[in-house]
mmCIF file of the N, C-alpha and C atoms, coordinates in Angstrom:
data_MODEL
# 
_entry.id   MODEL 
# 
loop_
_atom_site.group_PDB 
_atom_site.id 
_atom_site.type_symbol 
_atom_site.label_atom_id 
_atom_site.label_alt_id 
_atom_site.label_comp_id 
_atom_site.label_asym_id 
_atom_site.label_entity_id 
_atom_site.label_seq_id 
_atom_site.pdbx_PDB_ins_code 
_atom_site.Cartn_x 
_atom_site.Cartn_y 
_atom_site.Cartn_z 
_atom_site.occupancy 
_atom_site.B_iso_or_equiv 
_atom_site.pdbx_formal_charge 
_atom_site.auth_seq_id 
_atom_site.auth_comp_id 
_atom_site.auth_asym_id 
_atom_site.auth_atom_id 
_atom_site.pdbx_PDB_model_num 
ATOM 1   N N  . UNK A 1 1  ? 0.833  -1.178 0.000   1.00 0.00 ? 1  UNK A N  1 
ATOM 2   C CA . UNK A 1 1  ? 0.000  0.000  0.000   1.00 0.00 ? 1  UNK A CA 1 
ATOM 3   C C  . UNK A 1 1  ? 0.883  1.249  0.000   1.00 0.00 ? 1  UNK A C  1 
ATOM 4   N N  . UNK A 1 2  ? 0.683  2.157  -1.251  1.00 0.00 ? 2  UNK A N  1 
ATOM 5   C CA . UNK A 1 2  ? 1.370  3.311  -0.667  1.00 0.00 ? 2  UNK A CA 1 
ATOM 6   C C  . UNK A 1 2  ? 0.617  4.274  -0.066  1.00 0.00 ? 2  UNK A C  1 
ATOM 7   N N  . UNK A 1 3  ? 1.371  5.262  0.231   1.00 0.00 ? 3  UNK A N  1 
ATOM 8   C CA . UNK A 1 3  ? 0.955  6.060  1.804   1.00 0.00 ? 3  UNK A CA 1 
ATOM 9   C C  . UNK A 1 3  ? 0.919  7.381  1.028   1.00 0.00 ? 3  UNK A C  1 
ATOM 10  N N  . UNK A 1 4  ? 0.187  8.055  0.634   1.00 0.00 ? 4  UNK A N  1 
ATOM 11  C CA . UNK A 1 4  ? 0.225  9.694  0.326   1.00 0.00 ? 4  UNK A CA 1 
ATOM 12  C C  . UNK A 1 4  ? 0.216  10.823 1.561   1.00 0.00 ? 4  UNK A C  1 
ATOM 13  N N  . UNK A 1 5  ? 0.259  11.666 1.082   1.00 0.00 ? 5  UNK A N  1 
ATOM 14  C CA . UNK A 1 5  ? 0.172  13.171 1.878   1.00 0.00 ? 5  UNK A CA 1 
ATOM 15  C C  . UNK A 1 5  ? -0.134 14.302 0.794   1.00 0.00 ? 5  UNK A C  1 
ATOM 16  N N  . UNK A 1 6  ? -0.763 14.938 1.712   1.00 0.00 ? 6  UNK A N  1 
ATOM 17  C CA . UNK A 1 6  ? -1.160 16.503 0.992   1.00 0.00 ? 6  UNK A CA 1 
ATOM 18  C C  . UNK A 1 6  ? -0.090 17.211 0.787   1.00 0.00 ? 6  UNK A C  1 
ATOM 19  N N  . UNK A 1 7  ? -0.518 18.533 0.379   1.00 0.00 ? 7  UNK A N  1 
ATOM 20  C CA . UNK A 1 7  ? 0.704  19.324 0.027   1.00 0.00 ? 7  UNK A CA 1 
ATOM 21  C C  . UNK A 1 7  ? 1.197  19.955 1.871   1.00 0.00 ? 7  UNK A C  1 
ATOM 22  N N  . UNK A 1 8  ? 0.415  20.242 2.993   1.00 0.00 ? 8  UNK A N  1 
ATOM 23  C CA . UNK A 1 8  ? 0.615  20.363 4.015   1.00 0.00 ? 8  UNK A CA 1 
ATOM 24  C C  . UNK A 1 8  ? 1.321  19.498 4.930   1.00 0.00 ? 8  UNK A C  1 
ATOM 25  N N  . UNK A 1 9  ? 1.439  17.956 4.949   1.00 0.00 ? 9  UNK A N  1 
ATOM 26  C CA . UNK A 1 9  ? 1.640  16.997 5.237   1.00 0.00 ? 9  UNK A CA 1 
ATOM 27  C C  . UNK A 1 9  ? 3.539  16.521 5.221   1.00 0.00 ? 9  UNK A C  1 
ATOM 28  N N  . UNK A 1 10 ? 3.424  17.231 3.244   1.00 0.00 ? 10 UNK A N  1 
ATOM 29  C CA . UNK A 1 10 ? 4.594  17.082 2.551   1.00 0.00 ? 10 UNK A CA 1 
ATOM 30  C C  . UNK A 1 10 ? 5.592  17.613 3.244   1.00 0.00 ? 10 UNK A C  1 
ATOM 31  N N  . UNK A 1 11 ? 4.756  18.815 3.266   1.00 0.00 ? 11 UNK A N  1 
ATOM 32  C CA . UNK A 1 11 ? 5.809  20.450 3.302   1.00 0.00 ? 11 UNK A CA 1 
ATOM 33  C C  . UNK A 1 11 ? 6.857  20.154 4.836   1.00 0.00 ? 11 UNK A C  1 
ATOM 34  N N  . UNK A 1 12 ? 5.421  19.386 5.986   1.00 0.00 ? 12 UNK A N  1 
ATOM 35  C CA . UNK A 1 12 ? 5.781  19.180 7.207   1.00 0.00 ? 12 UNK A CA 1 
ATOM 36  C C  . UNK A 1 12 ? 7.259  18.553 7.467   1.00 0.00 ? 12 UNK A C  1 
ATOM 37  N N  . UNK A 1 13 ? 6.959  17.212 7.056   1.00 0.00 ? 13 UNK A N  1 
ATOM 38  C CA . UNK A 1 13 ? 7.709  16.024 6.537   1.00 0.00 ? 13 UNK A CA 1 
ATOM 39  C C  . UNK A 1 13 ? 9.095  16.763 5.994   1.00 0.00 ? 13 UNK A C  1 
ATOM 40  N N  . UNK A 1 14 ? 9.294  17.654 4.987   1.00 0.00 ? 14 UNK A N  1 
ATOM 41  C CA . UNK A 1 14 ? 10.519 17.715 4.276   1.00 0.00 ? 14 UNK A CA 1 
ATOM 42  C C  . UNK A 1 14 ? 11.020 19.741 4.939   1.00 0.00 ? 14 UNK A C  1 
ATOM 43  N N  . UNK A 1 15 ? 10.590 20.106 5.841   1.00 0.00 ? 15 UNK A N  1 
ATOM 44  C CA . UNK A 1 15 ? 10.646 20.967 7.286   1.00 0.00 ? 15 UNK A CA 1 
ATOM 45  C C  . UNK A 1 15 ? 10.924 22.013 6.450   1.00 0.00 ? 15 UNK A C  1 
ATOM 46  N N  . UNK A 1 16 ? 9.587  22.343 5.564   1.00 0.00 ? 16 UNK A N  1 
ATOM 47  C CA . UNK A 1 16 ? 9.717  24.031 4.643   1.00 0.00 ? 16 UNK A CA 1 
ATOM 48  C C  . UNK A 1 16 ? 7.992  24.090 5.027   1.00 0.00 ? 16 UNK A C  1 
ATOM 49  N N  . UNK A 1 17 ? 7.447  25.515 4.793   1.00 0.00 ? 17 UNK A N  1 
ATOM 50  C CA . UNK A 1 17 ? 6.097  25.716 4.811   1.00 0.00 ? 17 UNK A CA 1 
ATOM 51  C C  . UNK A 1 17 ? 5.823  25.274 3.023   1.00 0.00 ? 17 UNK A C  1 
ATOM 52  N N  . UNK A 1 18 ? 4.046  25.009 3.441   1.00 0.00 ? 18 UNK A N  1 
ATOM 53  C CA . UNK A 1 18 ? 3.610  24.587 2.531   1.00 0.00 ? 18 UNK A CA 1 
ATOM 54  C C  . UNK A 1 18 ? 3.501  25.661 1.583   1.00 0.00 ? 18 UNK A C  1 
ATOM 55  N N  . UNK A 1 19 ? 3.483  26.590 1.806   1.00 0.00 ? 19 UNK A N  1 
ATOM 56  C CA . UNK A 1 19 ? 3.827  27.645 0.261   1.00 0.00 ? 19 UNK A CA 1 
ATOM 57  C C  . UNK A 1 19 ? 5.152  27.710 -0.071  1.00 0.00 ? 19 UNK A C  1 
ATOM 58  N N  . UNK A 1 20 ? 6.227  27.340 0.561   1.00 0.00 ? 20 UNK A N  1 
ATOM 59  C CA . UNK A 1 20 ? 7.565  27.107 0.049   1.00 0.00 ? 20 UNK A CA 1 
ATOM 60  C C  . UNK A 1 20 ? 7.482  25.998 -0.744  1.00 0.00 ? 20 UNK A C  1 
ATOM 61  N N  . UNK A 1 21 ? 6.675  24.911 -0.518  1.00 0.00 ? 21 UNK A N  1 
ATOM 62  C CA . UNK A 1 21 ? 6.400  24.054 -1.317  1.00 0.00 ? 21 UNK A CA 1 
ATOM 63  C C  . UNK A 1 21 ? 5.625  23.763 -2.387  1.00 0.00 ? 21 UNK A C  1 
ATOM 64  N N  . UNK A 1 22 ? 4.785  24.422 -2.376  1.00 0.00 ? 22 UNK A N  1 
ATOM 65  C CA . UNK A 1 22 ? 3.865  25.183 -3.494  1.00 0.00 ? 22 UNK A CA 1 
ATOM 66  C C  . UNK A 1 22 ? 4.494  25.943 -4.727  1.00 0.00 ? 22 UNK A C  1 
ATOM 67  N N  . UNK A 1 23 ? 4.986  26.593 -4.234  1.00 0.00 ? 23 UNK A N  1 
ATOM 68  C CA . UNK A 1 23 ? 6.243  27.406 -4.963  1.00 0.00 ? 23 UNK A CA 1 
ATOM 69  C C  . UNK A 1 23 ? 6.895  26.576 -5.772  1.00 0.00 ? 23 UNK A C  1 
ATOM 70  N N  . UNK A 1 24 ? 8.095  25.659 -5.069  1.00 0.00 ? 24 UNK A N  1 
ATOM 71  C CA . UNK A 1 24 ? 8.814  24.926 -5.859  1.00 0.00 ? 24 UNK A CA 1 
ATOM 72  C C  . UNK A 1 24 ? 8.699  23.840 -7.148  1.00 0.00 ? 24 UNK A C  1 
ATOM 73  N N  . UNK A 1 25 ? 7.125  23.557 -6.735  1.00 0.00 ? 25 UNK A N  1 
ATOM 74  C CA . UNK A 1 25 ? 6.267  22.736 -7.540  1.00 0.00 ? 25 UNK A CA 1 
ATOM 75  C C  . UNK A 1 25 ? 5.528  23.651 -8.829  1.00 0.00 ? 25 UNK A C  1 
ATOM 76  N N  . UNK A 1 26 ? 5.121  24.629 -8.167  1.00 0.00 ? 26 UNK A N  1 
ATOM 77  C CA . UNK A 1 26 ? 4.534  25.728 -9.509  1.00 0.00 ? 26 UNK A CA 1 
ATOM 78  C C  . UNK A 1 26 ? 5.794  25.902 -10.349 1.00 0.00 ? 26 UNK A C  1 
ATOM 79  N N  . UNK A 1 27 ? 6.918  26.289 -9.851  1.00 0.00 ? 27 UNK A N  1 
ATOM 80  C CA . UNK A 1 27 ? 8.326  26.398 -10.738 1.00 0.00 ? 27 UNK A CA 1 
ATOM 81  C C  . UNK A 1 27 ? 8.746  25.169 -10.997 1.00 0.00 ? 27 UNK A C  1 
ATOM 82  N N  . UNK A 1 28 ? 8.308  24.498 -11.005 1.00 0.00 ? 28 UNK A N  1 
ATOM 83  C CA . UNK A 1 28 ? 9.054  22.993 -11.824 1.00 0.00 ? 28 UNK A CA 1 
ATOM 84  C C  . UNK A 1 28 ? 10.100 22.698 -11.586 1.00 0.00 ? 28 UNK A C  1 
ATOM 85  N N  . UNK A 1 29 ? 10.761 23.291 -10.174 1.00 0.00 ? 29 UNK A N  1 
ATOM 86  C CA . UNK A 1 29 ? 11.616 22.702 -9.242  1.00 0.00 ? 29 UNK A CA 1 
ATOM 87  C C  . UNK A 1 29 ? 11.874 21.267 -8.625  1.00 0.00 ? 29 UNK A C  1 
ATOM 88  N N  . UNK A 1 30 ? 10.597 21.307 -8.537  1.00 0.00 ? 30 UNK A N  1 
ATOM 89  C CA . UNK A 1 30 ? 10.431 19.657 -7.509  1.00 0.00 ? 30 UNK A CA 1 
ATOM 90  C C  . UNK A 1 30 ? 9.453  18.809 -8.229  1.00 0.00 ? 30 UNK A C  1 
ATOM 91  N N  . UNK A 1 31 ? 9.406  17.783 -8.317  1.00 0.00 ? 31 UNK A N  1 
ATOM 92  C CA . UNK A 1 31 ? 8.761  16.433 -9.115  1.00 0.00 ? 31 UNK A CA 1 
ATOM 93  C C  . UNK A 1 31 ? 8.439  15.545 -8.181  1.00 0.00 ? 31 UNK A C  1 
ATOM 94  N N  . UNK A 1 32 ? 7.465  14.501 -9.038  1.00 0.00 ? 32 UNK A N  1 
ATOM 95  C CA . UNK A 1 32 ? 7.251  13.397 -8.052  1.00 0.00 ? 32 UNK A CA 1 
ATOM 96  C C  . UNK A 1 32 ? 6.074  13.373 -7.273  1.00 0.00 ? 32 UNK A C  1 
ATOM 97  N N  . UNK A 1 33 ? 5.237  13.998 -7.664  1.00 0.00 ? 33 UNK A N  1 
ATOM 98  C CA . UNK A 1 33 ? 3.995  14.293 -7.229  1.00 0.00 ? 33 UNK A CA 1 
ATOM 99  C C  . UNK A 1 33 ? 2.780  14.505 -8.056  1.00 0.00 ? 33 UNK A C  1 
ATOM 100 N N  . UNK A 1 34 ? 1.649  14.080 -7.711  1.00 0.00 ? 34 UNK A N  1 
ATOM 101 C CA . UNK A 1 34 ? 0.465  13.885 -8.129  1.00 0.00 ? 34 UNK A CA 1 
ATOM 102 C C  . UNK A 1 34 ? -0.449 15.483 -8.068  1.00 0.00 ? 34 UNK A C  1 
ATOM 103 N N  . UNK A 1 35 ? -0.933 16.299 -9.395  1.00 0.00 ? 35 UNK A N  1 
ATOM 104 C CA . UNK A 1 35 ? -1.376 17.196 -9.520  1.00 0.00 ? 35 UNK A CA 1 
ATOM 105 C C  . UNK A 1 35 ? -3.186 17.158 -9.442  1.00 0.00 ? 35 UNK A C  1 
ATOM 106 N N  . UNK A 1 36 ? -3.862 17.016 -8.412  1.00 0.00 ? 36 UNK A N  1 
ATOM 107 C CA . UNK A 1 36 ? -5.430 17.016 -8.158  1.00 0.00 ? 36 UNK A CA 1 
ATOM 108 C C  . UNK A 1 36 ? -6.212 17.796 -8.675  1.00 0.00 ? 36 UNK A C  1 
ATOM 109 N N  . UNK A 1 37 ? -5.709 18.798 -8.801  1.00 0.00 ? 37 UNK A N  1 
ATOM 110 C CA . UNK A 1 37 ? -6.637 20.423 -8.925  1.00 0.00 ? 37 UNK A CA 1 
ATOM 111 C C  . UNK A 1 37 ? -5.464 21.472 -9.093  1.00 0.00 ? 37 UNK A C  1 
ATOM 112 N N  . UNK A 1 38 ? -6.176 22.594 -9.164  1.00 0.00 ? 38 UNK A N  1 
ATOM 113 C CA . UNK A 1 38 ? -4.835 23.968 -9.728  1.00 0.00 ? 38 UNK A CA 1 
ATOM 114 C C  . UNK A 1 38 ? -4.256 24.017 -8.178  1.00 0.00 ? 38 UNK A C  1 
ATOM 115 N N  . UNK A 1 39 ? -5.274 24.046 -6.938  1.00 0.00 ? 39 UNK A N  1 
ATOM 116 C CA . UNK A 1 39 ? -4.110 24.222 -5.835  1.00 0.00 ? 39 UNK A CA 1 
ATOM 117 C C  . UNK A 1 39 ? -4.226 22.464 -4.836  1.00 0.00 ? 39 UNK A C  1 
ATOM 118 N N  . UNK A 1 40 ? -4.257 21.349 -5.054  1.00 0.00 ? 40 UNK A N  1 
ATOM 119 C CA . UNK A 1 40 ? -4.245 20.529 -4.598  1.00 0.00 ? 40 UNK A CA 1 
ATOM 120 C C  . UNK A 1 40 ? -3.363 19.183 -5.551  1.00 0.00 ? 40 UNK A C  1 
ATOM 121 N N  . UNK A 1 41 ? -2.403 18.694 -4.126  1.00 0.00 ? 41 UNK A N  1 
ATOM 122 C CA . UNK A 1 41 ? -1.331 18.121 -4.550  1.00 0.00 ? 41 UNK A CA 1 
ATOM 123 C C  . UNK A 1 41 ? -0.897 16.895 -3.738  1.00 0.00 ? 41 UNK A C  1 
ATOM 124 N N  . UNK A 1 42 ? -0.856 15.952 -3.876  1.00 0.00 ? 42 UNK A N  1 
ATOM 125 C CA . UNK A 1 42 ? -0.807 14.363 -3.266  1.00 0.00 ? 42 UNK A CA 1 
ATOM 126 C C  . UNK A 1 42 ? 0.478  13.933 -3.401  1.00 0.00 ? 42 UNK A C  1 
ATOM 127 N N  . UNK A 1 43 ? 1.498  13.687 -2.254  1.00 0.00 ? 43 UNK A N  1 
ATOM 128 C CA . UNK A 1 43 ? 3.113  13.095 -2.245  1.00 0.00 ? 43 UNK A CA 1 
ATOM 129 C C  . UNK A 1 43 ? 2.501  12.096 -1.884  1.00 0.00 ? 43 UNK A C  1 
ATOM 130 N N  . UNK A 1 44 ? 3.643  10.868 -2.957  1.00 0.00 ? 44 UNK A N  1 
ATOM 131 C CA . UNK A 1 44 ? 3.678  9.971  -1.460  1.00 0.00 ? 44 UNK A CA 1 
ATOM 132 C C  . UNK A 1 44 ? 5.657  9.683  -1.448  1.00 0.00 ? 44 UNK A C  1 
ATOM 133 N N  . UNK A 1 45 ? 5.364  8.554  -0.851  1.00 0.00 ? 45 UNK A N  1 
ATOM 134 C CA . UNK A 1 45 ? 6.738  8.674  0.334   1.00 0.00 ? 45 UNK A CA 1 
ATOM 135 C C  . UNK A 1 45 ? 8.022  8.435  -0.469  1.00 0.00 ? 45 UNK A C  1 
ATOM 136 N N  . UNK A 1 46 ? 8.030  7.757  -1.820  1.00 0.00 ? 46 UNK A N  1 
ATOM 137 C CA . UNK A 1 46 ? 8.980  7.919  -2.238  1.00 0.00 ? 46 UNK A CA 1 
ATOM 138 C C  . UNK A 1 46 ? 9.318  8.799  -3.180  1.00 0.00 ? 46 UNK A C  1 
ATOM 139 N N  . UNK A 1 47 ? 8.188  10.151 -3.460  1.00 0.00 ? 47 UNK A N  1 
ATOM 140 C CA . UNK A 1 47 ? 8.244  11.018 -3.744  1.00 0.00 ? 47 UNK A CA 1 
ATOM 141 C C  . UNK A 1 47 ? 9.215  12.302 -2.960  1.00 0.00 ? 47 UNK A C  1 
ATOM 142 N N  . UNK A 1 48 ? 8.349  11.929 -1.517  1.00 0.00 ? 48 UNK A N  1 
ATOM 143 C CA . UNK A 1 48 ? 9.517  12.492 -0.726  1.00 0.00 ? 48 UNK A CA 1 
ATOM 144 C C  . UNK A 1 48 ? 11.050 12.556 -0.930  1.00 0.00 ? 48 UNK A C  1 
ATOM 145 N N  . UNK A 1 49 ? 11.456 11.260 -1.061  1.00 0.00 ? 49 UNK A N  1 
ATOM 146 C CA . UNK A 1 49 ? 13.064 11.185 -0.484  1.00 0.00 ? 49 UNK A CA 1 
ATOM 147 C C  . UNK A 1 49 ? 13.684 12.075 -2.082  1.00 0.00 ? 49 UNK A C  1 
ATOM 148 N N  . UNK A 1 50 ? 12.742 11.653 -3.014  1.00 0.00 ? 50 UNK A N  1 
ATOM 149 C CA . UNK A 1 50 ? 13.204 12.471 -4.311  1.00 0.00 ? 50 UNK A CA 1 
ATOM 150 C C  . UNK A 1 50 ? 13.153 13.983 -3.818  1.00 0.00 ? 50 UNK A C  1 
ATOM 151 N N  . UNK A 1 51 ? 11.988 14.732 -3.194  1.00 0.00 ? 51 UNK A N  1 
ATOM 152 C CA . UNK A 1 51 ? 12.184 16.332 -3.147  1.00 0.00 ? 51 UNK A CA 1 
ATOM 153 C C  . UNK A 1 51 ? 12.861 16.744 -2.225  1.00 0.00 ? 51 UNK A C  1 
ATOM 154 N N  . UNK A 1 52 ? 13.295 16.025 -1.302  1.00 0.00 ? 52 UNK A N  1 
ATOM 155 C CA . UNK A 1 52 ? 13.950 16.022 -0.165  1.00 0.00 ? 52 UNK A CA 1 
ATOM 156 C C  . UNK A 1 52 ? 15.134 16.273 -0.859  1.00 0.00 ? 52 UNK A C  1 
ATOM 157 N N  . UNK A 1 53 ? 15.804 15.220 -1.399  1.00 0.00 ? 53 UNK A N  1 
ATOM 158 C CA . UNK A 1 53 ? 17.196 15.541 -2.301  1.00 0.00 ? 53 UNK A CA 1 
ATOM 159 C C  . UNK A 1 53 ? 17.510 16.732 -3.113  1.00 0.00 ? 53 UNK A C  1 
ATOM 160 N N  . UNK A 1 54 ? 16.529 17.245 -3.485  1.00 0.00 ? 54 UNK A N  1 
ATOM 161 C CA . UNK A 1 54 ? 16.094 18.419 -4.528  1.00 0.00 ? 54 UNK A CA 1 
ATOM 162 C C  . UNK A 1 54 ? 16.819 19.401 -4.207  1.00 0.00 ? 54 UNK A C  1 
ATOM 163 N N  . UNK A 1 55 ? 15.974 19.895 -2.605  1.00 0.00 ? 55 UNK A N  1 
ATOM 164 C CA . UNK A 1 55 ? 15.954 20.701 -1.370  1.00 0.00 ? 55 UNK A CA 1 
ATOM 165 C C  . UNK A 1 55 ? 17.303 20.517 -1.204  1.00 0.00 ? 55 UNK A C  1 
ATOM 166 N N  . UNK A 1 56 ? 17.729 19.748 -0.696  1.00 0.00 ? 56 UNK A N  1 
ATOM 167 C CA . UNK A 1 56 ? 19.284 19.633 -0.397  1.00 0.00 ? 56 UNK A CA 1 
ATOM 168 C C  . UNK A 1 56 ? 20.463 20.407 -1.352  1.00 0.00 ? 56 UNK A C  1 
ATOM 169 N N  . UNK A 1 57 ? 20.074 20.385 -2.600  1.00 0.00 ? 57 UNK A N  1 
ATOM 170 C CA . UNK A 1 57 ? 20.913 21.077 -3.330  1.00 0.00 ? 57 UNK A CA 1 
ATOM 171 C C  . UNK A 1 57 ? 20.729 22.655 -3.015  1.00 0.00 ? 57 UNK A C  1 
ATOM 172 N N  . UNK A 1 58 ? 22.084 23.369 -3.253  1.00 0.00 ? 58 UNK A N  1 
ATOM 173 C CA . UNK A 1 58 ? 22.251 24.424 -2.861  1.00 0.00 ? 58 UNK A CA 1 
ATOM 174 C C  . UNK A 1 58 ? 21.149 25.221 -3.989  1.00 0.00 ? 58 UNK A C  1 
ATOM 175 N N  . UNK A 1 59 ? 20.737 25.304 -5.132  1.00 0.00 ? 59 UNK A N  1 
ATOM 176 C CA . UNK A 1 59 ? 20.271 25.626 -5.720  1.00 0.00 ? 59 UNK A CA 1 
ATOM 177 C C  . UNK A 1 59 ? 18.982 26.147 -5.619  1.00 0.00 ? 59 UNK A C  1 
ATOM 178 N N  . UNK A 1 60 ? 18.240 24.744 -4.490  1.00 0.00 ? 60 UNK A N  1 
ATOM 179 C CA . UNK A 1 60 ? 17.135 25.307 -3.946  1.00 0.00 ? 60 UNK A CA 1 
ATOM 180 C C  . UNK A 1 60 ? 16.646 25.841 -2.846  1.00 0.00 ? 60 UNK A C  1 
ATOM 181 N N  . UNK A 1 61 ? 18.094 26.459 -2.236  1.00 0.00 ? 61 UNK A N  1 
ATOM 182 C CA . UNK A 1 61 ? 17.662 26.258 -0.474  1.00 0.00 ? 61 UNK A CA 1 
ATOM 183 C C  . UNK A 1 61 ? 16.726 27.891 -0.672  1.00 0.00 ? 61 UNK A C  1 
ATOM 184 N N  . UNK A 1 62 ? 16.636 28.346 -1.417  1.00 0.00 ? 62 UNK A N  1 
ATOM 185 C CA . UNK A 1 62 ? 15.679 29.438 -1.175  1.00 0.00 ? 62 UNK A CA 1 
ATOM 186 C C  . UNK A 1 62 ? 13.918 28.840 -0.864  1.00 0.00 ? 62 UNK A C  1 
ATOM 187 N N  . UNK A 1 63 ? 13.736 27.933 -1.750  1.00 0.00 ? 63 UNK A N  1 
ATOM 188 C CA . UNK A 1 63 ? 12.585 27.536 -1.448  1.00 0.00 ? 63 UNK A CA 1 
ATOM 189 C C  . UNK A 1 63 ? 12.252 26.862 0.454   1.00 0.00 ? 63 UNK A C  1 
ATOM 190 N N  . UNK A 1 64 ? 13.475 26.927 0.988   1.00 0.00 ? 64 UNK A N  1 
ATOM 191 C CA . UNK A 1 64 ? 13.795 26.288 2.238   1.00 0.00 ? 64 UNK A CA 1 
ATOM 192 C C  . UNK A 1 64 ? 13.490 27.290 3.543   1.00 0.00 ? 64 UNK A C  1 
ATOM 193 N N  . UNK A 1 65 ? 12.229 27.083 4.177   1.00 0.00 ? 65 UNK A N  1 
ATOM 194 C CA . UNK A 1 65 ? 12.337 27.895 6.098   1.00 0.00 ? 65 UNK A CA 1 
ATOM 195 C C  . UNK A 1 65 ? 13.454 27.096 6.316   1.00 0.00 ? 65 UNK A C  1 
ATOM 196 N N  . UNK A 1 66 ? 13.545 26.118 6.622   1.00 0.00 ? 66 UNK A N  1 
ATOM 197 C CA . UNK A 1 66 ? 14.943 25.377 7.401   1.00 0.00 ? 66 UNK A CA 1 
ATOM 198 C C  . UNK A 1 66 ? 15.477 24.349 6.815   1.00 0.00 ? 66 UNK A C  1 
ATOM 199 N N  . UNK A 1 67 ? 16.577 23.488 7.416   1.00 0.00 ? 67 UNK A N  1 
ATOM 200 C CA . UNK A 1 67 ? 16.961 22.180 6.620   1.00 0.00 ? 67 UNK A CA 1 
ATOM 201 C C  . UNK A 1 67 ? 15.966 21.615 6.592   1.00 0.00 ? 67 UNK A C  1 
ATOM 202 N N  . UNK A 1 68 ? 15.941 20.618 5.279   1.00 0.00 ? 68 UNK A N  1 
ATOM 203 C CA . UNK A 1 68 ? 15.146 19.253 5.099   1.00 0.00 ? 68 UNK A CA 1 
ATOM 204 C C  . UNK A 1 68 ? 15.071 18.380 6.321   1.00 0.00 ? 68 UNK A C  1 
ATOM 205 N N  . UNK A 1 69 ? 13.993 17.979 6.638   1.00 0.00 ? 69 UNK A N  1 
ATOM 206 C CA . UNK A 1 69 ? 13.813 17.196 7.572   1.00 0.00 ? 69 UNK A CA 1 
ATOM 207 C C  . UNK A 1 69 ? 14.244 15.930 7.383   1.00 0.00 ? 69 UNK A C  1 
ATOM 208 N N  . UNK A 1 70 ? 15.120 15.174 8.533   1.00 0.00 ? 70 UNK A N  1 
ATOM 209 C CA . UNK A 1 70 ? 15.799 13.662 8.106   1.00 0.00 ? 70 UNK A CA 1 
ATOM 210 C C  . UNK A 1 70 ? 14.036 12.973 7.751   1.00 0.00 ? 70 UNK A C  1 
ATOM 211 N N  . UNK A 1 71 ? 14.800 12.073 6.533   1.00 0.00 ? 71 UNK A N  1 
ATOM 212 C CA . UNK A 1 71 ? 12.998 11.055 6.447   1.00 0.00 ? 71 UNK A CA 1 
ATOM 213 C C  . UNK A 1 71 ? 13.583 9.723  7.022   1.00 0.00 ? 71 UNK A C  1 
ATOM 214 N N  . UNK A 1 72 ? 14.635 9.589  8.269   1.00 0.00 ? 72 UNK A N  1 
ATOM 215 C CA . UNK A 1 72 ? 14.769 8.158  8.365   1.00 0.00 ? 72 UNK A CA 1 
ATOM 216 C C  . UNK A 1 72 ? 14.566 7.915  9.649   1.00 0.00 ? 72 UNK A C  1 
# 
């Protein structure tokens, strides 16, 4: 079974607010996620460890309140 999350859920999980995450996804920054509606958005978990990595690059730490949250 996989396990989803909202875009709130996500944002929690990978330790940015959910409009930092919103953001990165409207800019075609981050992948790996399921598009519902114009503002509704479904991760699941091995989506995570992909945007998580994303985040990690220096490239995106603007989209970042704080470090990525460990997912282990």
């Amino acid at each position: 079974m996989t396990v989803e999350y909202n875009l709130t859920e996500a944002a929690r999980m990978l330790g940015i607010s959910a409009s930092a995450l919103k953001q990165g996804v409207d800019a075609g920054h981050l992948r790996c996620y399921y598009r519902l509606g114009k503002n509704d958005y479904q991760f699941h978990e091995a989506s995570l460890l992909t945007n998580q990595e994303l985040l990690a690059r220096k490239e995106w730490t603007r989209f970042q309140g704080a470090p990525a949250a460990s997912m282990a």
